[in-house]
C-alpha positions as CSV (number, residue, x, y, z in Angstrom):
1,X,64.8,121.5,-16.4
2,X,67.7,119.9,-18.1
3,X,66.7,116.4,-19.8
4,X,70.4,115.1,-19.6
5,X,72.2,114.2,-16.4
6,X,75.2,116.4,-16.1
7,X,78.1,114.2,-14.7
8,X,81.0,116.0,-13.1
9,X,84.0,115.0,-11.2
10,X,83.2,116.1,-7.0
11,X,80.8,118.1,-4.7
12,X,81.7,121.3,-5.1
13,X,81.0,121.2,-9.3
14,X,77.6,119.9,-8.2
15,X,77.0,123.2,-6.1
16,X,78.2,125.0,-8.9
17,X,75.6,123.1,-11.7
18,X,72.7,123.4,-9.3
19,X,73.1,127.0,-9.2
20,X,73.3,127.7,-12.7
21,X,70.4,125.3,-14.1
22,X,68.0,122.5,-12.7
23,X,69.3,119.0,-13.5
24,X,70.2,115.6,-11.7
25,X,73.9,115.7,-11.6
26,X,76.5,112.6,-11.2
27,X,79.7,113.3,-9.2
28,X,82.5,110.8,-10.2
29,X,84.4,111.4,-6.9
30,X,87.3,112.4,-9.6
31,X,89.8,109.5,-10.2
32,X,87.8,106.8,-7.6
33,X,85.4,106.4,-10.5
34,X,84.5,102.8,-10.4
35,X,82.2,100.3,-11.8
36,X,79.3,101.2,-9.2
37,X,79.6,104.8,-10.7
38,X,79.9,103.6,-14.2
39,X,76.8,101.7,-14.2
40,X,75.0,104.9,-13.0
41,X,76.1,106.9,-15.8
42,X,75.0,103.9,-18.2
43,X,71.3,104.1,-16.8
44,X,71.1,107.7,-16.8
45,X,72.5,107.5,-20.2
46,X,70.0,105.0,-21.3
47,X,67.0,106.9,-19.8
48,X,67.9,110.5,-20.0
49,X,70.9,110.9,-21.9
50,X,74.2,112.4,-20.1
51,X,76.5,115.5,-20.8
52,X,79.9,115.2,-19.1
53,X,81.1,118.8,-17.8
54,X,84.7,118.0,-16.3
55,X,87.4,120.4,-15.3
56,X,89.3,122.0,-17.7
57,X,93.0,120.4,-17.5
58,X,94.9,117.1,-17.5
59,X,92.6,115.1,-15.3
60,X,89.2,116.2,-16.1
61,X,90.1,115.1,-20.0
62,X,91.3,112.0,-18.9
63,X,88.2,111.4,-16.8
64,X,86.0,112.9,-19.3
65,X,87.8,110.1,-21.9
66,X,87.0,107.3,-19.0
67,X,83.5,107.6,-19.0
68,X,83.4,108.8,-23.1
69,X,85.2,104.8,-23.4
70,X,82.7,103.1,-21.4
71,X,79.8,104.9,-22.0
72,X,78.7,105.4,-25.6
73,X,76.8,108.0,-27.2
74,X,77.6,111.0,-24.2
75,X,77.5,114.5,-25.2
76,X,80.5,116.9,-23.9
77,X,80.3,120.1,-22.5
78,X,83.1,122.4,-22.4
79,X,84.9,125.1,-20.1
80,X,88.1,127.3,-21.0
81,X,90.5,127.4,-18.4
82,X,90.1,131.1,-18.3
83,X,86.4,130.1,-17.4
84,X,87.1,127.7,-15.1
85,X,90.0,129.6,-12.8
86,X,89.9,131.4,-9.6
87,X,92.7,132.1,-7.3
88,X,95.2,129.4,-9.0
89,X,92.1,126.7,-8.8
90,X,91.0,125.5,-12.3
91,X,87.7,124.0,-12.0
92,X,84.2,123.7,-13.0
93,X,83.6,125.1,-9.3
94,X,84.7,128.3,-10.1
95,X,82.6,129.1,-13.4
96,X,80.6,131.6,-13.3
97,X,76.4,130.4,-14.0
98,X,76.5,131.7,-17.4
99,X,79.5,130.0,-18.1
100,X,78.0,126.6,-17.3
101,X,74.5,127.5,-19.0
102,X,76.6,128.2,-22.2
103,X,78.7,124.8,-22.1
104,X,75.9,123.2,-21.7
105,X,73.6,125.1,-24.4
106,X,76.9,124.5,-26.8
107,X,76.5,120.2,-26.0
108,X,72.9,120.9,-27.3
109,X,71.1,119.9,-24.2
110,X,67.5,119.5,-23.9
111,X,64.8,121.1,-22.0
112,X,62.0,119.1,-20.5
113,X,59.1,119.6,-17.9
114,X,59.5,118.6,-14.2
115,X,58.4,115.7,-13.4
116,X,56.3,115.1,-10.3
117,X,55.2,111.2,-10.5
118,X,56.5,110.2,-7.3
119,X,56.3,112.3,-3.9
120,X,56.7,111.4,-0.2
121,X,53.3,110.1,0.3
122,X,54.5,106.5,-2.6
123,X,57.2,106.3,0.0
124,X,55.6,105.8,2.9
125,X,53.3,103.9,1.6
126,X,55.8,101.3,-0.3
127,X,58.1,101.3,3.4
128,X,60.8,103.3,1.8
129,X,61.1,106.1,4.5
130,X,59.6,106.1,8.0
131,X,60.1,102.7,8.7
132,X,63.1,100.8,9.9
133,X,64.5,99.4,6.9
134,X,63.7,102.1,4.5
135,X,67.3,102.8,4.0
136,X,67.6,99.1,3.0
137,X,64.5,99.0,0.7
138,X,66.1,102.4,-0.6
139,X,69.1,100.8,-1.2
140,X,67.5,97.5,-2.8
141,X,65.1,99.3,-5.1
142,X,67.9,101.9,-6.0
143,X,70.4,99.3,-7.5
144,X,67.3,97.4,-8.9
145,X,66.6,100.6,-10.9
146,X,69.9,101.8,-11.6
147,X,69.6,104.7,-10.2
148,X,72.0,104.3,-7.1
149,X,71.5,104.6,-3.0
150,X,70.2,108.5,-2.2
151,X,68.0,109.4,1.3
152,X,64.7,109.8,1.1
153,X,64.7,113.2,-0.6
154,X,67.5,112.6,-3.5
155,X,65.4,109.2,-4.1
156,X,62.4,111.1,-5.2
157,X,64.3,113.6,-7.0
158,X,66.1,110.3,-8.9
159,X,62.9,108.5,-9.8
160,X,61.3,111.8,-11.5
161,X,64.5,113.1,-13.0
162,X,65.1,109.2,-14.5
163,X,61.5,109.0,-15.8
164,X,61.1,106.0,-14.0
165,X,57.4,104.7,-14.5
166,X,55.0,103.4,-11.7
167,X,55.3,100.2,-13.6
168,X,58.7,99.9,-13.4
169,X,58.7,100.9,-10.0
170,X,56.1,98.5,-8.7
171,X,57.6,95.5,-10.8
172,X,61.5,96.6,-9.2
173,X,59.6,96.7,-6.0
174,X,58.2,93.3,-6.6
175,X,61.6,91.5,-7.4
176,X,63.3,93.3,-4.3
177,X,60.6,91.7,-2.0
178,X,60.9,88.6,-3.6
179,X,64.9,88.8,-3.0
180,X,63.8,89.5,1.0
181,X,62.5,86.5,1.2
């Protein structure tokens, strides 16, 4: 699995990572990237590190310069327009597997283990699924940890792929419940 968090501009680039490596992956909503979106890429930044892969034209640099201003220290990955073009459409959607797997070898990314520290059993048991304000405690414990609002599913996935701790978990958890009341 891929250490860094691979940030990328909408959905359809997401489908297109996925399939060519295992790693979390940030969507920026292109130009709607706002401070909510911001700090995720700063946490996943501080935790994992982060290699923006953005479309190659006009607005993926100027998105890709965005988040390169406010977050220090990002790697870049790289597409050719050739790579990137299918029917007209230039876009990290349309690369081929290899063509993302080399980008990303090329911004030196880092292999690591999965991680399995958290499963669905820690979230029943802590009321974050199954129970009828899960989604709330999801949400809560999600901006308490940096790591944003997912379901129940993408939440695991985000507190293995962020190497969030039990520790950290159970103290976020603590200062959430202490907000509820």
């Amino acid at each position: 699995m891929i250490k860094e968090v691979i940030v990328v501009e909408g959905r359809d680039d997401v489908t297109a990572v996925k399939r060519a490596v295992d790693a979390e992956v940030i969507a920026v909503g292109g130009f709607g990237i706002n401070a909510k979106v911001i700090g995720r890429i700063k946490e996943a930044q501080k935790r994992q590190g982060v290699i923006v892969l953005t479309d190659p034209d006009f607005a993926g640099e100027k998105i890709r310069r965005i988040i390169a201003k406010r977050v220090p220290g990002i790697k870049h990955a790289y597409i050719t327009q050739k790579e990137g073009s299918k029917d007209g459409d230039i876009g990290v959607e349309n690369a081929s597997p290899e063509t993302i797997i080399r980008a990303l070898q090329s911004a030196k990314c880092e292999i690591k283990d999965k991680r399995e520290e958290f499963n669905v059993q820690d979230l029943i048991f802590f009321g974050l699924t199954g129970d009828n304000k899960a989604k709330e405690r999801r949400e809560a414990l999600g901006r308490e940890l940096g790591i944003g609002y997912s379901n129940s599913s993408q939440f695991i996935t985000r507190l293995n792929n962020y190497g969030i701790t039990r520790e950290e978990f159970i103290e976020a958890l603590k200062r959430i419940e202490i907000g509820e009341k």
